[in-house]
ROFI-229381 format. One record per atom (N, C-alpha, C, O): y, z, x; residue in three letters. Coordinates in steps of 0.05 Angstrom, whole numbers, plus 5000, padded with zeros to 4 digits. Each point is the difference from the previous one (the first is absolute). Example, Ala and Ser with C-alpha at 12.3 -4.5 7.8 and 13.67 -1.06 7.14 Angstrom:
BEGIN
488651565264ALA/502450004982ALA/502450005018ALA/500050135021ALA/502149734972SER/502450015016SER/502250144985SER/502250045010SER/
END
This chain:
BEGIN
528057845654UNK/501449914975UNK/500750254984UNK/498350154991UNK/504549885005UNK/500750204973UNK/499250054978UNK/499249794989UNK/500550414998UNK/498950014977UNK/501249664974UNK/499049814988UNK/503250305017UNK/502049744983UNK/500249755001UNK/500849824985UNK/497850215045UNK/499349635007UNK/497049954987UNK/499749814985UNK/498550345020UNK/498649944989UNK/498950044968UNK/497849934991UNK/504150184999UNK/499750004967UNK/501549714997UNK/498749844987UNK/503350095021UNK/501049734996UNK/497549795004UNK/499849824984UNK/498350205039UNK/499249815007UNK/497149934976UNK/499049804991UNK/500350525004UNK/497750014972UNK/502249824979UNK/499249774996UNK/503050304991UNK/500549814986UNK/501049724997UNK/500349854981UNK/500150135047UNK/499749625002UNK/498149875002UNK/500049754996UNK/497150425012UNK/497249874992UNK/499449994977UNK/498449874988UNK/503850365001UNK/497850014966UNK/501649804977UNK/499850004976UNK/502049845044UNK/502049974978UNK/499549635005UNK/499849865020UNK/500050084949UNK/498849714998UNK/501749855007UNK/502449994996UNK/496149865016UNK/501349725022UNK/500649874970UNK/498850044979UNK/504349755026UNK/500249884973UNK/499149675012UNK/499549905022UNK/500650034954UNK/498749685005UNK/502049835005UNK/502350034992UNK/496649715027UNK/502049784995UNK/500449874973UNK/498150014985UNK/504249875007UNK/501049874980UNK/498149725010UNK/499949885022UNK/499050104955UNK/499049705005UNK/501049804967UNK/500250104978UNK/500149665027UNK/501749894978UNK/498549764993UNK/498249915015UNK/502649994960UNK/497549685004UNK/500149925020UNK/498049955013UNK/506149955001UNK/499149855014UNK/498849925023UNK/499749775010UNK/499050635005UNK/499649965025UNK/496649904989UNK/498549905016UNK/500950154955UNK/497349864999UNK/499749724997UNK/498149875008UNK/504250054980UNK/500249665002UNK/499849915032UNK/499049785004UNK/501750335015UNK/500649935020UNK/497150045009UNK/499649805015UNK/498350344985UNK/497850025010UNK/498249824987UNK/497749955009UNK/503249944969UNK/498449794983UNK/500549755015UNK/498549815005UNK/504050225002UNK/500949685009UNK/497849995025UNK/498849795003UNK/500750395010UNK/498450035028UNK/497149964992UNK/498549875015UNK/501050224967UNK/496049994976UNK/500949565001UNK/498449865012UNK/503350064979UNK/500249814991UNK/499749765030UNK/498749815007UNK/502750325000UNK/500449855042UNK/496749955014UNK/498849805008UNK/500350544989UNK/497849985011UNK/497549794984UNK/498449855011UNK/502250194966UNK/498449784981UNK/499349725011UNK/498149865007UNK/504650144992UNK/501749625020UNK/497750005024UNK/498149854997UNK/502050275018UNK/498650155025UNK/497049874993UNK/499349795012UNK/498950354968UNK/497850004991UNK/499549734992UNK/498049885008UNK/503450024979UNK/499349694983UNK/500149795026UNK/498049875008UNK/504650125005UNK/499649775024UNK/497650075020UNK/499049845016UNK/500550374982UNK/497649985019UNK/497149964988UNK/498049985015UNK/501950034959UNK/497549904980UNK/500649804991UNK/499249954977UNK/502749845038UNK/501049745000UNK/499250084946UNK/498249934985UNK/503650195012UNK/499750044969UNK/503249934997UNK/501750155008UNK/498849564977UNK/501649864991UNK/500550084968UNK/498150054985UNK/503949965009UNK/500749994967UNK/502250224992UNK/501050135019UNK/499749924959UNK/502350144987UNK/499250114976UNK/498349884987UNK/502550345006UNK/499650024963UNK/502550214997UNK/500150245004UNK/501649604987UNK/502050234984UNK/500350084988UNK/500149854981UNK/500250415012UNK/500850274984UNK/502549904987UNK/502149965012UNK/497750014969UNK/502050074980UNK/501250224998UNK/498350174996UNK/505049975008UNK/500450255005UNK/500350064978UNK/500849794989UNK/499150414992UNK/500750114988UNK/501750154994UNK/500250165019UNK/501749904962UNK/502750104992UNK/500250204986UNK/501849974984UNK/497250255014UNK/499150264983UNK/500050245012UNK/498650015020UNK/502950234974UNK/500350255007UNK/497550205013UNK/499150214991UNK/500249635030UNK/497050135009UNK/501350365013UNK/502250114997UNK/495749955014UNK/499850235016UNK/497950005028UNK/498049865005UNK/503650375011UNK/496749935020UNK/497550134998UNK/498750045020UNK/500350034956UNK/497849974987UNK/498749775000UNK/497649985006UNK/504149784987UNK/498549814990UNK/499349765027UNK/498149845003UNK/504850235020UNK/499049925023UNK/497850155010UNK/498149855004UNK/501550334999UNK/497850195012UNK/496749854994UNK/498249925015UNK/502150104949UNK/497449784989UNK/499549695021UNK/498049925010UNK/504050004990UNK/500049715014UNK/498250045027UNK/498049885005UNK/503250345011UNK/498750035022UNK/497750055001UNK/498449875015UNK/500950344970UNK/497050034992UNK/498149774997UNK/497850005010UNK/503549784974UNK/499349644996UNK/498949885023UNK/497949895003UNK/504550165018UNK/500649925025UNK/497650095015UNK/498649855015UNK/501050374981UNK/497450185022UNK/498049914993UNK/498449945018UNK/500850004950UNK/497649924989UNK/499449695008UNK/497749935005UNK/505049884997UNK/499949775009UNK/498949895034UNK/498649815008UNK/502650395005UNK/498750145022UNK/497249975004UNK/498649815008UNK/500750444984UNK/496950055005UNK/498649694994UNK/498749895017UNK/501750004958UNK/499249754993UNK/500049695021UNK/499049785000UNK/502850395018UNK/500149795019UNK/498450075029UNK/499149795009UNK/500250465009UNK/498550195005UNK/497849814997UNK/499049895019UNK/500150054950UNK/497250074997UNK/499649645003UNK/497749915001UNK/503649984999UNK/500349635010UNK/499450095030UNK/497649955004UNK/503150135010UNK/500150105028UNK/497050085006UNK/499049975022UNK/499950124959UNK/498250215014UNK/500150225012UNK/498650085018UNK/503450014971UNK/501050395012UNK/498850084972UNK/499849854980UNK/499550415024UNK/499450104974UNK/503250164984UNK/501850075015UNK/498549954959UNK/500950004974UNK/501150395014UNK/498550175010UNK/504049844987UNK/501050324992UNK/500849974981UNK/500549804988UNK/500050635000UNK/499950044982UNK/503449974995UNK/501450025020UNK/500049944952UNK/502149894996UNK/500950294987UNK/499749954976UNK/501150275025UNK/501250224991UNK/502650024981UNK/501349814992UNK/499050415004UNK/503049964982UNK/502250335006UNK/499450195015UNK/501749794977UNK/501850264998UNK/500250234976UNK/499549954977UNK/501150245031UNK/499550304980UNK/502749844980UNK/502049895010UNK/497550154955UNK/501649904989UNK/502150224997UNK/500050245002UNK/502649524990UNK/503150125004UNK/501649974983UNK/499649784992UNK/502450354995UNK/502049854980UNK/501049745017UNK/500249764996UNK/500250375022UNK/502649835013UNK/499049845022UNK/500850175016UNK/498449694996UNK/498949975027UNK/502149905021UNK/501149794994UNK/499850315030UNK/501549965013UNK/499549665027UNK/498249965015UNK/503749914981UNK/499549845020UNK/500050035026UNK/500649815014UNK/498550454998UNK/498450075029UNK/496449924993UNK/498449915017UNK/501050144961UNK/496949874998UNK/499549755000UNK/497949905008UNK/504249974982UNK/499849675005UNK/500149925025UNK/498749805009UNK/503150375007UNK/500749995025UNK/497150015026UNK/499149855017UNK/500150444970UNK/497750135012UNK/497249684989UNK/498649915018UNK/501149984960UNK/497949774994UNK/500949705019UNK/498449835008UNK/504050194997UNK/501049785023UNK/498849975024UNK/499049805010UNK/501250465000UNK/498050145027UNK/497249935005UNK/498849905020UNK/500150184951UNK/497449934999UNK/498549795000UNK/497949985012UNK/503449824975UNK/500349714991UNK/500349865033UNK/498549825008UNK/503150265005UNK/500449865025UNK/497750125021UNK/499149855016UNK/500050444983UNK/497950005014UNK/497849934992UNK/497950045013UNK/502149854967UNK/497149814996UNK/500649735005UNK/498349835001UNK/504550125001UNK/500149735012UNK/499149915034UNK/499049815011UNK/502350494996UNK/499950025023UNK/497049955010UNK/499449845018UNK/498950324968UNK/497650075007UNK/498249614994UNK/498349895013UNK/502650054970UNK/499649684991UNK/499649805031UNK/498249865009UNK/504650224999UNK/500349805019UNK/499450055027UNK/500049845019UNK/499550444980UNK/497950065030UNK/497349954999UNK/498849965021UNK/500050044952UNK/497049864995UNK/499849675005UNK/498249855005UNK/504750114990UNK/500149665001UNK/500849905033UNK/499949765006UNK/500850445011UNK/501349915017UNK/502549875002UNK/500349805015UNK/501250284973UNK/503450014989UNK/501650125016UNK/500550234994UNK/500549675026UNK/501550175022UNK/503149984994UNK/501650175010UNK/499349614972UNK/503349964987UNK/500950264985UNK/498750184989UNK/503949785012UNK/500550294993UNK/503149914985UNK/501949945014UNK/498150084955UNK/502149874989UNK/503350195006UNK/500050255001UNK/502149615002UNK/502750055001UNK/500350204991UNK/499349944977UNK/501450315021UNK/501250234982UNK/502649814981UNK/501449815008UNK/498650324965UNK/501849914990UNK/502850084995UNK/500350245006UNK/501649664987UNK/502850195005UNK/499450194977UNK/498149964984UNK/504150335015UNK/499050234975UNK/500749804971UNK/501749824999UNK/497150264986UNK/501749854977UNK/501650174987UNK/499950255001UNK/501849604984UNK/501950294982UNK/500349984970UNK/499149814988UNK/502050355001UNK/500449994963UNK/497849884985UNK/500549884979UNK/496550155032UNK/498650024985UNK/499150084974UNK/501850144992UNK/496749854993UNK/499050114983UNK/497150054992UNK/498449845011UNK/500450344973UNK/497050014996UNK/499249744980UNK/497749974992UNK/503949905002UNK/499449734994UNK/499949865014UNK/497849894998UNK/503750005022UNK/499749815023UNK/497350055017UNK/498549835009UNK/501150524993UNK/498050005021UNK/496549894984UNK/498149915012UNK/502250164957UNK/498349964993UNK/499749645001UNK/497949895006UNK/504250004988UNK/499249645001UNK/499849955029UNK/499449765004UNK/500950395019UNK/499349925020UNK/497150025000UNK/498849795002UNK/499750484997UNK/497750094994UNK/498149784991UNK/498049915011UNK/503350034966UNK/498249814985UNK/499849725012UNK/497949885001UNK/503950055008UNK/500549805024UNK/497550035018UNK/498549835010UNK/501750374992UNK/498550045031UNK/496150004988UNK/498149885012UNK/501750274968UNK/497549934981UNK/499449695000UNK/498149875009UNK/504250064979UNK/498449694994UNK/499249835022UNK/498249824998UNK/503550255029UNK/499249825026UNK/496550115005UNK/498249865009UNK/501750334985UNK/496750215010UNK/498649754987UNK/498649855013UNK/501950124959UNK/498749774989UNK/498949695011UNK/497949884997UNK/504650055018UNK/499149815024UNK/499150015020UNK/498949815012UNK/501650474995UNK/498150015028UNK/496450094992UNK/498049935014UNK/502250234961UNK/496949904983UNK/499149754989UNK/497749964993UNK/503949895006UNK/499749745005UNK/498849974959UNK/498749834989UNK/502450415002UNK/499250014970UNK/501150224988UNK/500750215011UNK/499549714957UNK/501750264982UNK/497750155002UNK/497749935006UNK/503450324988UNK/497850254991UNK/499049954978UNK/501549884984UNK/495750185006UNK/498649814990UNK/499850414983UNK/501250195010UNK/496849804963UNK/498750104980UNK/499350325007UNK/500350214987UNK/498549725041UNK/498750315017UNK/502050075009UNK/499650155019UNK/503249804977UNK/501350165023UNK/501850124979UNK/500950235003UNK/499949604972UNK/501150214972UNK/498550104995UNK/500950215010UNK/497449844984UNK/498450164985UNK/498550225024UNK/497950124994UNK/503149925028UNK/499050245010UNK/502750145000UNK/500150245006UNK/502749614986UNK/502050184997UNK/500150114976UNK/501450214999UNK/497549714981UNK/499450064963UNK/498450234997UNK/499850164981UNK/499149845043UNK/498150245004UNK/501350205010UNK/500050224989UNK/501249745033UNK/501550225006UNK/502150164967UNK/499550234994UNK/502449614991UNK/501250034985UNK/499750134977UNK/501750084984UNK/494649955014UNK/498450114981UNK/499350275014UNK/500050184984UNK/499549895041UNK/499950235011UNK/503350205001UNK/500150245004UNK/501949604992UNK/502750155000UNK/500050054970UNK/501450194995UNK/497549704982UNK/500449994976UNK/497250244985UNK/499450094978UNK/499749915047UNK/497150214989UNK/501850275007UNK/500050224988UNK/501549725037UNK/501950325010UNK/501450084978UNK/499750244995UNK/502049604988UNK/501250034984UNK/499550194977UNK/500950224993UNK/496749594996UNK/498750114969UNK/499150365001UNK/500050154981UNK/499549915049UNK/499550315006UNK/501250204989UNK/498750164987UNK/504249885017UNK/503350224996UNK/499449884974UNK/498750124983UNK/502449515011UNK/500649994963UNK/497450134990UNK/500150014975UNK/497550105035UNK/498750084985UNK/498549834979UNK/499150074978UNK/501149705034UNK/498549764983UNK/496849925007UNK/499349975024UNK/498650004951UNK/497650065012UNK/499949674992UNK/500949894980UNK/497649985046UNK/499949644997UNK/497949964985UNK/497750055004UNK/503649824972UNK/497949894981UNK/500349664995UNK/499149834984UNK/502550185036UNK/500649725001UNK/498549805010UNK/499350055023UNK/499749664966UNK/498849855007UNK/500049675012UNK/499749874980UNK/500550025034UNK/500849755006UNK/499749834987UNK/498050054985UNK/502949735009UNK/500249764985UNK/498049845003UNK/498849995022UNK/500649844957UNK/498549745013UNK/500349885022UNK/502349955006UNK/495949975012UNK/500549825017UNK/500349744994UNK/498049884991UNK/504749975014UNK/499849624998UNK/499449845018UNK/501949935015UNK/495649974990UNK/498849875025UNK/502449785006UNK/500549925023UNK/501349994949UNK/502149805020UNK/501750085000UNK/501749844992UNK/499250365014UNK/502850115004UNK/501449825021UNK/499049855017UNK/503750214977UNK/502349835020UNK/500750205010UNK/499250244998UNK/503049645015UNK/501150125026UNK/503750074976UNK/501350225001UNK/499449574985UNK/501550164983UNK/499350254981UNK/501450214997UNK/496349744992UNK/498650124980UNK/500250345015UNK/500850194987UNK/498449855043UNK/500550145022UNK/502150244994UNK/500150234993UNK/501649515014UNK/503050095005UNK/501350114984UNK/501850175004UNK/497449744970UNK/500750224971UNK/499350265003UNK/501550195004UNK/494949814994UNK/499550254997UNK/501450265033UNK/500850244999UNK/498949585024UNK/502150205013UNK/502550104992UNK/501150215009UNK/500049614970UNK/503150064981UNK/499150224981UNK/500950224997UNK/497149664992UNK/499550244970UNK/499850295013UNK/501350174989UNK/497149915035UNK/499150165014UNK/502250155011UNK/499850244996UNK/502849675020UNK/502650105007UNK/501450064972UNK/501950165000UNK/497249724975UNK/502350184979UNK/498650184993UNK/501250214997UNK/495349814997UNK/499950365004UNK/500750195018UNK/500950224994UNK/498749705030UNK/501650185023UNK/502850014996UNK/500750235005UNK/500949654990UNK/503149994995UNK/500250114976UNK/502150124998UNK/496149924975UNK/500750224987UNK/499850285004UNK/501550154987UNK/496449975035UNK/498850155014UNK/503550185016UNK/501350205000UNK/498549535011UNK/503150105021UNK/503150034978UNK/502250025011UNK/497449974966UNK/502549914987UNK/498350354978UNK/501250124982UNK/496749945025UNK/500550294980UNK/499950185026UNK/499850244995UNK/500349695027UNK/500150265028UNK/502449965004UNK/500850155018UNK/501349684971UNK/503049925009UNK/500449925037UNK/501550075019UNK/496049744976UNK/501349845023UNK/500049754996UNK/498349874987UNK/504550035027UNK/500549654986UNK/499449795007UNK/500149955024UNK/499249924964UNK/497549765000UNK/502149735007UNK/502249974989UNK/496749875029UNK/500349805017UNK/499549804977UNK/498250044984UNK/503849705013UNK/499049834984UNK/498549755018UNK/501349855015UNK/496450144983UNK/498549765020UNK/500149664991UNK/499549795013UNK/501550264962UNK/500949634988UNK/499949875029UNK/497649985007UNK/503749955007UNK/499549875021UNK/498149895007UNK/500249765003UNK/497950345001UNK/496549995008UNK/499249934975UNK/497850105000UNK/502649784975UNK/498349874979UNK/500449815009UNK/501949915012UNK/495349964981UNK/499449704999UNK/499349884975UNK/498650124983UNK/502449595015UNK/498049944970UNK/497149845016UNK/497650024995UNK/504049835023UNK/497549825010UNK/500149935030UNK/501950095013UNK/496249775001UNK/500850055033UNK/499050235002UNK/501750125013UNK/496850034982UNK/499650315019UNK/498749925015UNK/498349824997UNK/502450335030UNK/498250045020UNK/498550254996UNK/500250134979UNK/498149965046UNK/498950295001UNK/501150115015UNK/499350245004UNK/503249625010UNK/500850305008UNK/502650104979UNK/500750235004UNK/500549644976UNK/501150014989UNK/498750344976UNK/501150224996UNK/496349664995UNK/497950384995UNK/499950095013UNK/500350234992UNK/499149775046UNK/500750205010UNK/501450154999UNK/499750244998UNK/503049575003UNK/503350195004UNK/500150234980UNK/500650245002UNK/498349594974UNK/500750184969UNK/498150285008UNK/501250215005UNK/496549784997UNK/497850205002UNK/500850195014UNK/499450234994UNK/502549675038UNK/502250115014UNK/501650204995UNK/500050235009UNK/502149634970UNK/500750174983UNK/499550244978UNK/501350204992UNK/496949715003UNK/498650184982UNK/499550275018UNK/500850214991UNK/498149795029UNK/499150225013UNK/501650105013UNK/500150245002UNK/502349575015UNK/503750134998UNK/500350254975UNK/499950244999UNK/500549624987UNK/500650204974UNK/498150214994UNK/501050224996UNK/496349755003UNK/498750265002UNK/500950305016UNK/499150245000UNK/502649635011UNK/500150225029UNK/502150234990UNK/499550235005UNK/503049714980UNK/501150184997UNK/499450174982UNK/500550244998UNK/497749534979UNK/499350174982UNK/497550265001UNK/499550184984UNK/499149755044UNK/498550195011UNK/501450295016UNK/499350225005UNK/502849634998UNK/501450225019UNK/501550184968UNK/499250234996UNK/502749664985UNK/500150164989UNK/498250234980UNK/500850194986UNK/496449705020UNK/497950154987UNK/499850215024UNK/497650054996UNK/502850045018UNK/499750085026UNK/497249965024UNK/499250145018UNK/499749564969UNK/497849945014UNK/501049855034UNK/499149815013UNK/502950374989UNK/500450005031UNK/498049865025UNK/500449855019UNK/497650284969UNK/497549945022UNK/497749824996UNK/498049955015UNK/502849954960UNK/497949774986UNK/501149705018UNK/501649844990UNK/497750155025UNK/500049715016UNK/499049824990UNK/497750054992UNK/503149695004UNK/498349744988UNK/497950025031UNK/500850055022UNK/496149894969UNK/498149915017UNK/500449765009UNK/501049804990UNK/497750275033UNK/500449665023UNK/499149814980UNK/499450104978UNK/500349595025UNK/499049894996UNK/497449915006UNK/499450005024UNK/498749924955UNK/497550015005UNK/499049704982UNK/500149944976UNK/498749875049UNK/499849684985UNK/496050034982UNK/498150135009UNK/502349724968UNK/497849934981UNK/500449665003UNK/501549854988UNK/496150105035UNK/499449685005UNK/500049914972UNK/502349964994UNK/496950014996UNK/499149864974UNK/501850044973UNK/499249934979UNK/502850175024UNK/502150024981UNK/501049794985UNK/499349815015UNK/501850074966UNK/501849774996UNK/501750054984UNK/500550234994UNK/501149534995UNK/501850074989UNK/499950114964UNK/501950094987UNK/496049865005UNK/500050204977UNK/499450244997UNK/500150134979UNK/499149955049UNK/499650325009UNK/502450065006UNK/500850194987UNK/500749725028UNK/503150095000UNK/501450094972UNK/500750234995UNK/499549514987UNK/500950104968UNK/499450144986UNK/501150144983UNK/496249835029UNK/497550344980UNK/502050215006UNK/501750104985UNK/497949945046UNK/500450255011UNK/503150064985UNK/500550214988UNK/501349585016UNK/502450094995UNK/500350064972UNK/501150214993UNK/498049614990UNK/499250124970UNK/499350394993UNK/501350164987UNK/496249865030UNK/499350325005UNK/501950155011UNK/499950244994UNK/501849695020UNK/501750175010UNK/501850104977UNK/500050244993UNK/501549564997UNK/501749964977UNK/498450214980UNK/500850235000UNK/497149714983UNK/499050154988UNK/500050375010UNK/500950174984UNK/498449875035UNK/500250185016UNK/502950204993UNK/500450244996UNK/501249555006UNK/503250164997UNK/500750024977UNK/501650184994UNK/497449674990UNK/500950024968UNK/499250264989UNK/501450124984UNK/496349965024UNK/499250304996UNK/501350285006UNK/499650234991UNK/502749645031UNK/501750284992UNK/502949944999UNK/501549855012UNK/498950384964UNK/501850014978UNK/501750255006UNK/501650064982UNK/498350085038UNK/501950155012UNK/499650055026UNK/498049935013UNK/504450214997UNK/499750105037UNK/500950254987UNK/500450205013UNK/
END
């Protein structure tokens, strides 16, 4: 080899491979496949029923799909542990301004090899249709598919997510909100609220609201622009996953605001379940959180 061939060849190793373009819709298209295999799972746990998702109509991002999936994994494990497999750990991503829809892409993957892995424990030898690509998607569509695909998990748990499963995400959201107070240089003197042994499930759903407009003031003095979530209010009818979603969001939105602190490397912690939780420990917690952010008054 010539000198010249091989100085060429040092710089085509050194020179970064570029990435594929990945777009919502090739992640819609892998959802539709999470959704098939589902089909798959239920007829063979002879599990009958429907629950539809209401789609929603609001300028999301794939941030907020990304959260969903996270839902999705946690909904997962929850089903795992019906099984008698033991419980994995549910991880998250280094926070980003921007998050690209190759990670939604890349949580599709994941999502189906634990389906996968589902139905070789069950003896599941069917193997659903590939679906056609889809096209002119959006990070809205993929997210109401997402959620779509959440609420079926719900039937094949044969139940909504119940008290322990918000409130180990409330926990997580207090560990992104402890990252925070560090750079603002805020020392926590903050304290949690009463607890209301009868709290509701609307009562809930507020304080997840009150809790996103401190964070959205948070993001509105770092000049990043805040998502209006109206959509997701309820006055009455709440479900729990309806606080999930919100709590969801909440920790969506933490993320950029971590990344523009440059807490790059501050990862939200896995999830971690407290059997005995309920729902006025949820409100507490989200109350404390809130308190938590009111305490700082600059970035």
């Amino acid at each position: 080899m010539t000198r010249l061939a091989a100085l060429l060849l040092c710089v085509l190793l050194a020179w970064p491979a570029r990435a594929a373009e990945i777009t919502p819709s090739d992640v819609y298209t892998q959802a539709l496949r999470i959704k098939a295999e589902m089909d798959l799972l239920a007829d063979h746990l002879q599990i009958r029923g429907d629950k539809p998702a209401e789609p929603v109509r609001l300028l999301l991002q794939p941030r907020h799909a990304w959260q969903k999936t996270g839902l999705i994994l946690l909904k997962i494990n929850l089903f795992r542990g019906k099984l008698g497999l033991p419980r994995l750990t549910v991880g998250d991503v280094e926070p980003v301004l921007n998050l690209e829809p190759a990670m939604n892409y890349e949580q599709t993957q994941r999502i189906l090899a634990e389906i996968f892995i589902i139905k070789r424990r069950l003896g599941i030898e069917a193997a659903s249709a590939l679906p056609p690509p889809a096209t002119d998607k959006t990070p809205q569509d993929v997210f109401n598919l997402f959620n779509a695909i959440s609420f079926q998990w719900d039937v094949l748990n044969r139940h909504e997510v119940d008290a322990v499963a918000i409130y180990a995400e409330v926990r997580r959201i207090h560990a992104d909100i402890d990252a925070l107070l560090r750079p603002a240089r805020v020392q926590d003197g903050a304290h949690p609220p009463a607890k209301e042994p009868a709290t509701t499930l609307e009562e809930t759903l507020r304080a997840s609201f009150d809790l996103m407009a401190e964070v959205q003031r948070l993001q509105r003095m770092a000049g990043i622009p805040v998502v209006d979530f109206t959509p997701f209010r309820k006055a009455a009818g709440v479900l729990p996953s309806d606080v999930l979603n919100m709590v969801g969001m909440v920790l969506a939105e933490l993320q950029p605001l971590k990344a523009r602190l440059g807490l790059n490397h501050a990862i939200t912690p896995a999830t971690t379940f407290q059997e005995e939780a309920n729902l006025a420990d949820v409100r507490q917690f989200l109350g404390y959180a809130m308190h938590k952010l009111k305490l700082v008054r600059t970035l």
